[in-house]
N, C-alpha and C positions, 0 to 999 in steps of 0.2 A: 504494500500500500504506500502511496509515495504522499507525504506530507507537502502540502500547500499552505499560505499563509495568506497575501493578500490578495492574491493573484485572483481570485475565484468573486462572481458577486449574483444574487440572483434580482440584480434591475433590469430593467425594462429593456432589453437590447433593440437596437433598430431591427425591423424588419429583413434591411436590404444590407445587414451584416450579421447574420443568422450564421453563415458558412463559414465566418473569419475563427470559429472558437470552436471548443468541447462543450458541449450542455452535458450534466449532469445529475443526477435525480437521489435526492437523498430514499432514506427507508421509508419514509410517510406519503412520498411520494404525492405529496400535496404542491412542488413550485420545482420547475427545472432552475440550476444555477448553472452559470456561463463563464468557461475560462477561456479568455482569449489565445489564442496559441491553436499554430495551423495543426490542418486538419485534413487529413488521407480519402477522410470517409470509405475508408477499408471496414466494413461491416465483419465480426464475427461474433456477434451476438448472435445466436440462434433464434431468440425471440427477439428481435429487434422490433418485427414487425410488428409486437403486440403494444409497441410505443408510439407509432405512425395514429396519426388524427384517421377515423374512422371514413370519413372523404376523400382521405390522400392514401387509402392501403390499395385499393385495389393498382392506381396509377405505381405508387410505389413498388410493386412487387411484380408489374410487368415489368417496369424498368429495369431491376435489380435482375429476376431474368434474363433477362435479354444484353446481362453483363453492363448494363448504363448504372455508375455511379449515382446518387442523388443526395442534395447536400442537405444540414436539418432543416426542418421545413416545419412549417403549422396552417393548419386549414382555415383558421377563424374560427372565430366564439359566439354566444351573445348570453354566457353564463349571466345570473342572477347579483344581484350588489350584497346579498347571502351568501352567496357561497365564494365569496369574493372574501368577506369579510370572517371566514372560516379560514379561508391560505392564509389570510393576514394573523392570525389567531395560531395558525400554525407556522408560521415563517417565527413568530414571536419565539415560541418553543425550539425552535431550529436554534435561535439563536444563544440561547445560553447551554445550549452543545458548545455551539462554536469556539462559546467563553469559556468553558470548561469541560475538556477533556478531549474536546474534537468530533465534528461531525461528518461519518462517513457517508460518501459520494460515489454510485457510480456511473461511469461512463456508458450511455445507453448506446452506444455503439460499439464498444470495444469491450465492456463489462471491467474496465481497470479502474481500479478503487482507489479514491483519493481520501483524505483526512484533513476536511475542512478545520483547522485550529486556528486563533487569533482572538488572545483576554481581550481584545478593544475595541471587536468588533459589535457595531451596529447597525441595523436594516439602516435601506439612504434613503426611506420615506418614514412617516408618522404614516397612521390609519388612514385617514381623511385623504391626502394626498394621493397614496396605495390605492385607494378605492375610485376613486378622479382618475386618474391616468389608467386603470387598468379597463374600465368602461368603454376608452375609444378605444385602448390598445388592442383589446382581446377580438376586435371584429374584423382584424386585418390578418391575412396570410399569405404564404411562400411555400414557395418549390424551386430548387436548384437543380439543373440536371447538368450532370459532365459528359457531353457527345464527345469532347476532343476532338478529332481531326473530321468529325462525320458533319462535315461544313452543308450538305443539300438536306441533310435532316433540319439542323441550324438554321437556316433558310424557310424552309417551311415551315417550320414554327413558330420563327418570329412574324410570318403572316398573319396569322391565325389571329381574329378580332373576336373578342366577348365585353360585355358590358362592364364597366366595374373593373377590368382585367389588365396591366401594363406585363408585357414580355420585353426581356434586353438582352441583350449579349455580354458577358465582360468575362476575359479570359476562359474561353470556350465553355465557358456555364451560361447554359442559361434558365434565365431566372423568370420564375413566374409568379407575379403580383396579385392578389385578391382583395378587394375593400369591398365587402358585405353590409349593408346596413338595415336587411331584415333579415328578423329569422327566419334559418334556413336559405337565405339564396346564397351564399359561400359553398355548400352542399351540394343544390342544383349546377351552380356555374363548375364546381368541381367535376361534375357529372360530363359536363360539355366538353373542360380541357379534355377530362382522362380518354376518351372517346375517339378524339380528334387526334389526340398524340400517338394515340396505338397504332389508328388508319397509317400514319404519315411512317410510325417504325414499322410496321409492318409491312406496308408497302415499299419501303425505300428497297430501289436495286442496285 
């Protein structure tokens, strides 16, 4: 188990830097935490896929199939300001691990176990705050896919128009954007990508 100190933090990470780090999942398994530091996304978790947002497994697991990389990702939310304020309740409890004794982490893609330790450490929100920002946060999602050199896949892809939906390229990922604002359409619009990307891998010759 390799000891980490401040390096680890479970805030708010941007969206569109979901792939720069390690996510992490304590035992409560109530808040993913994020350590910056690259990232293979070499899967050998066996169950990995039981960590994938229930929109993004089916896409995810053609992918992985079909040998395509895919970086961490989340579908979008529209959980409750309850149960929002239960992580918060339990990130609390995380946190006097962290103060004493250490709190173990693992790696949901690689299963290697870190030991979140640090007497100084504190969440970087109060309640209120936590609860405000995770309200818009949680309705937004990603998908990173690594084609590498399969530039006509690439290409078609980035065509590909849905509502709500921004696709990019940047160092041969690419990346797909989801901003949801009712319940459920993050799910349906998931529906569309996953659909449309198969066509386009499955068809490529």
């Amino acid at each position: 188990m390799k000891n980490i100190h401040s390096e680890i933090t479970p805030d708010f990470i941007p969206h569109t830097e979901f792939h720069t780090g390690k996510w992490l999942l304590a035992p409560s398994s109530c808040w993913y935490y994020f350590l910056k530091t690259p990232n293979e996304n070499i899967i050998s978790n066996r169950h990995f896929l039981e960590s994938v947002d229930e929109p993004l497994k089916e896409l995810v697991d053609f992918l992985h199939s079909k040998e395509i990389q895919t970086t961490p990702s989340c579908s979008g939310h529209h959980f409750s300001e309850k149960n929002f304020e239960l992580v918060y309740d339990c990130l609390e409890k995380d946190k006097e691990k962290i103060r004493n004794g250490g709190l173990k982490l693992t790696d949901i893609e690689t299963k290697q176990e870190f030991l979140f330790k640090n007497a100084d450490y504190n969440l970087p929100w109060g309640k209120e705050e936590f609860l405000n920002e995770a309200k818009s946060y949680q309705q937004k999602g990603i998908l990173g896919i690594k084609l590498a050199v399969r530039k006509d896949e690439i290409q078609k892809i980035l065509k590909l128009k849905f509502d709500g939906v921004k696709i990019w390229e940047s160092d041969l990922i690419v990346f797909i954007y989801v901003n949801g604002y009712t319940t459920g359409s993050n799910r349906e619009t998931w529906k569309l990508i996953t659909t449309e990307i198969k066509n386009i891998i499955d068809n490529d010759k």
